[in-house]
C-alpha positions as CSV (number, residue, x, y, z in Angstrom):
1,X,16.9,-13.4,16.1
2,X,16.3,-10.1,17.4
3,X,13.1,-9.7,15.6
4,X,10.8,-8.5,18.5
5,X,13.9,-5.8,18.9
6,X,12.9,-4.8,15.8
7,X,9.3,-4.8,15.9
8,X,9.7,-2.3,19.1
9,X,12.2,0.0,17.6
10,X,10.0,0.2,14.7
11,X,7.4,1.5,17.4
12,X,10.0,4.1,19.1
13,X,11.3,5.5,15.7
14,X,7.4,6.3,14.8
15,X,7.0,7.7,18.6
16,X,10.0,10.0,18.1
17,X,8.9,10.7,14.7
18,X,5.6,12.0,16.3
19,X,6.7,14.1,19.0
20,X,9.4,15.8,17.1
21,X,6.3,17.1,15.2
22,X,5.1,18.5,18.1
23,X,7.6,20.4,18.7
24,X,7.8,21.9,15.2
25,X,4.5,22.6,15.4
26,X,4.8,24.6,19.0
27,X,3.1,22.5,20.7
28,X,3.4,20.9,24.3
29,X,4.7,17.1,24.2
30,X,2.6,14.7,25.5
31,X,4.7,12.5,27.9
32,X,3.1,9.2,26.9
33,X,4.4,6.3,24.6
34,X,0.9,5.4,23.0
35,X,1.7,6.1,19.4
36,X,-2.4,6.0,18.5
37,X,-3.0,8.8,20.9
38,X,-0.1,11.0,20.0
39,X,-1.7,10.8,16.3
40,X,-5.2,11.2,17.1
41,X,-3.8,14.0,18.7
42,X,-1.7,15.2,15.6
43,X,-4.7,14.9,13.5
44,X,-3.4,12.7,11.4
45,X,-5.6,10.8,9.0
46,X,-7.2,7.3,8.4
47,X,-4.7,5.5,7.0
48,X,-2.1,6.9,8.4
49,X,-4.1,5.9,12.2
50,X,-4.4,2.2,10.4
51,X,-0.8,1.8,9.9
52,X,-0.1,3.2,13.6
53,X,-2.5,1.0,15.4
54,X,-0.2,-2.0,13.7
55,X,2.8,-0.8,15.6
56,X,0.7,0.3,18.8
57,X,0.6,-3.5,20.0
58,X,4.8,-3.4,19.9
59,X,5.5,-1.0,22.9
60,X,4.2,-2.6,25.2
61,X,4.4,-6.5,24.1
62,X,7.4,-6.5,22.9
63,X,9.6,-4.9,25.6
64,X,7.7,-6.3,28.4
65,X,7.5,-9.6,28.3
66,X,5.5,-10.5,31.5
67,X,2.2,-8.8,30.0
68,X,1.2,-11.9,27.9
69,X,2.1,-15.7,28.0
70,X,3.8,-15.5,25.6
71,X,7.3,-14.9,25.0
72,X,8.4,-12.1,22.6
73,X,11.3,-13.5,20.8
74,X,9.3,-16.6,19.9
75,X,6.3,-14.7,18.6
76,X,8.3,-12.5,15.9
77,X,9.6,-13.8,12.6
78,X,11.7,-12.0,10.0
79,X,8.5,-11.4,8.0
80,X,6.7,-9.6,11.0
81,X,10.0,-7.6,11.7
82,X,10.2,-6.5,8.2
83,X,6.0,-5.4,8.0
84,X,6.9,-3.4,11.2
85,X,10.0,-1.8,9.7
86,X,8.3,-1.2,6.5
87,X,5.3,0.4,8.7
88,X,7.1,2.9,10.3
89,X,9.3,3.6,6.5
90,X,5.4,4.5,5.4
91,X,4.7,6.2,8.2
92,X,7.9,8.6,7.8
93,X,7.2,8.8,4.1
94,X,3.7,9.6,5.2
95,X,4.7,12.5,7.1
96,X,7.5,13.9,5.7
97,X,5.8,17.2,4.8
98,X,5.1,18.0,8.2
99,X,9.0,17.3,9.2
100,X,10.4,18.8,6.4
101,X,12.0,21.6,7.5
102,X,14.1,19.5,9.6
103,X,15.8,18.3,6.7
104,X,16.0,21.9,5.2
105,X,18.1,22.7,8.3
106,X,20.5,20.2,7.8
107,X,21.2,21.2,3.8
């Protein structure tokens, strides 16, 4: 239980990820949640956009559960939960060079 929780916190983690890059980067924060936007608008590359568009879906579907017939909680398993987890862990891997002096702060 709990796996559409997981699915959309996979989402937000890669959403925060995204606009903290912005910001290291000087540049204005977009004040939208579309994760495949705020990476177009990074510039970031093809596979990195593939890997996105599989979380894009999880904003939206799984926190609001009156946009499809279907009911959120009953359409996640544990093995979707852990391919969005794993997702965004690829994603932050991913990206790491571009958030790296973040971590330099902190040593």
């Amino acid at each position: 239980m709990g796996y559409d929780v997981a699915a959309f916190l996979s989402h937000q983690a890669v959403e925060k990820l995204l606009k903290s890059i912005f910001v290291l980067e000087g540049k204005k924060v977009p004040k939208i949640h579309f994760i495949d936007e705020l990476a177009n608008q990074l510039g970031l590359p093809e596979n990195i956009l593939e890997d996105i568009a599989e979380l894009t879906i999880d904003y939206t579907f799984a926190r609001y559960p009156d946009v499809s017939e279907q009911i959120p909680y009953e359409e996640y398993d544990e093995n979707i939960a852990k391919r969005k987890v794993n997702i965004a862990k690829k994603i932050f891997e991913s990206l790491k060079p571009r958030y790296k002096s973040l971590e330099d702060l902190n040593k």
